[in-house]
C-alpha positions as CSV (number, residue, x, y, z in Angstrom):
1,X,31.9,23.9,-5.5
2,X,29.5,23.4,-2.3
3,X,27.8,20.3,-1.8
4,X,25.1,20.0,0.2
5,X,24.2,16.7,1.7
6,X,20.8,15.8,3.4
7,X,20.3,12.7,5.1
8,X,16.3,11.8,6.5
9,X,14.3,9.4,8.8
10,X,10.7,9.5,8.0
11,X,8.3,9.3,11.0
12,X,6.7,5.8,11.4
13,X,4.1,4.6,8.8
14,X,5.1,7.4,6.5
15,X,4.0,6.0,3.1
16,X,6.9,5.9,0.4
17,X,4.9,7.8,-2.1
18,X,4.9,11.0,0.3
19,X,9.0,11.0,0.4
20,X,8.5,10.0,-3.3
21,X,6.5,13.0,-3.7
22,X,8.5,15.4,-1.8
23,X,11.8,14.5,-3.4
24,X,10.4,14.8,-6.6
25,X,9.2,18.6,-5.3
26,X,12.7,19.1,-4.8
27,X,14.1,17.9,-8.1
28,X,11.5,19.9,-10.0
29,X,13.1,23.3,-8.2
30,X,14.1,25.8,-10.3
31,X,15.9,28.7,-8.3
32,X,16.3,31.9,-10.3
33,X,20.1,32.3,-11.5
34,X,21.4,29.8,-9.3
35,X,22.8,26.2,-11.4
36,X,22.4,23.3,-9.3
37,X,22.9,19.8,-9.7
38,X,20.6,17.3,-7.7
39,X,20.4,13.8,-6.9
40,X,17.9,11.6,-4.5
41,X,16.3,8.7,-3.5
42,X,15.0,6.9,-1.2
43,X,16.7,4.2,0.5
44,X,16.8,1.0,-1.1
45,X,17.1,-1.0,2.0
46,X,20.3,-2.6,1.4
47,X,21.0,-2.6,5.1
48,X,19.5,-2.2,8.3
49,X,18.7,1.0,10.3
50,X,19.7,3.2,7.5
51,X,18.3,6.5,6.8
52,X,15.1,7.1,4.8
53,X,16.1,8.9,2.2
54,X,19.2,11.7,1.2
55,X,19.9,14.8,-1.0
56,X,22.6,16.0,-2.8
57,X,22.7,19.2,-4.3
58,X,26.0,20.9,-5.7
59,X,26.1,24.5,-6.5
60,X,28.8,26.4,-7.7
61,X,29.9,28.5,-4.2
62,X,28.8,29.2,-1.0
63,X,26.6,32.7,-2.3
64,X,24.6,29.7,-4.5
65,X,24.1,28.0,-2.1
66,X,22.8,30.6,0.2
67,X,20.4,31.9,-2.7
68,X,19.4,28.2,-3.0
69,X,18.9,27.8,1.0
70,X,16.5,30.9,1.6
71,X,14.7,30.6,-1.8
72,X,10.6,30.7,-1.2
73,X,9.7,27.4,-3.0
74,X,12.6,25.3,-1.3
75,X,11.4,26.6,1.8
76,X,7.9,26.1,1.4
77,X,8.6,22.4,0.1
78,X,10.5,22.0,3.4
79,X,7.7,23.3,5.4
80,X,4.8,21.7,3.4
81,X,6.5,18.7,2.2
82,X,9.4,17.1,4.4
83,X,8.4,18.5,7.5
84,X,5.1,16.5,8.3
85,X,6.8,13.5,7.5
86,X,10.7,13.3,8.6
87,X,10.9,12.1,12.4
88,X,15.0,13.4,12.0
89,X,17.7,15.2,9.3
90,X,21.3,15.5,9.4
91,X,22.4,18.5,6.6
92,X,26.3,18.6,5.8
93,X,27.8,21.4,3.2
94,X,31.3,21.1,2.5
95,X,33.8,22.3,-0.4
96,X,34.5,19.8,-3.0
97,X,38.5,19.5,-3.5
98,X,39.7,20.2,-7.1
């Protein structure tokens, strides 16, 4: 399995509703053959200078997650959604053991 982690920091003054809105975008994705599991939030500002918000998403191997990554509506959500409003994002991907 490939999880794929996304960590964000929302330009200044970005109202939570617009990463509320944009990570609900992204849990409403449907990709065409590809099962994926996905879980995000926003921070709940349990300590200082933490990230905005984060994304996990676990497919079942790295051709998933490639479908997953150059599928239209992700990238158009990306584009539309998270770009206008995150100042910075880190993106890990990694092969869960077992």
């Amino acid at each position: 399995m490939i999880r794929n982690v996304v960590v964000g920091r929302v330009r200044p003054g970005t109202p939570v509703e617009d990463v509320e809105r944009a990570l609900q975008a992204l849990r409403d994705l449907r990709v065409d053959g590809v099962d994926l599991r996905m879980v995000s939030g926003v921070d709940a500002g349990l300590r200082e200078g933490n990230a905005s918000y984060a994304i996990t998403v676990d497919l079942a191997d790295e051709q998933a997650y490639r479908v997953y990554d150059r599928d239209p509506e992700h990238n158009r959500i990306r584009a539309e959604m998270f770009a206008p409003i995150t100042e910075r994002a880190e993106r890990v991907q990694f092969v869960v053991p077992g």
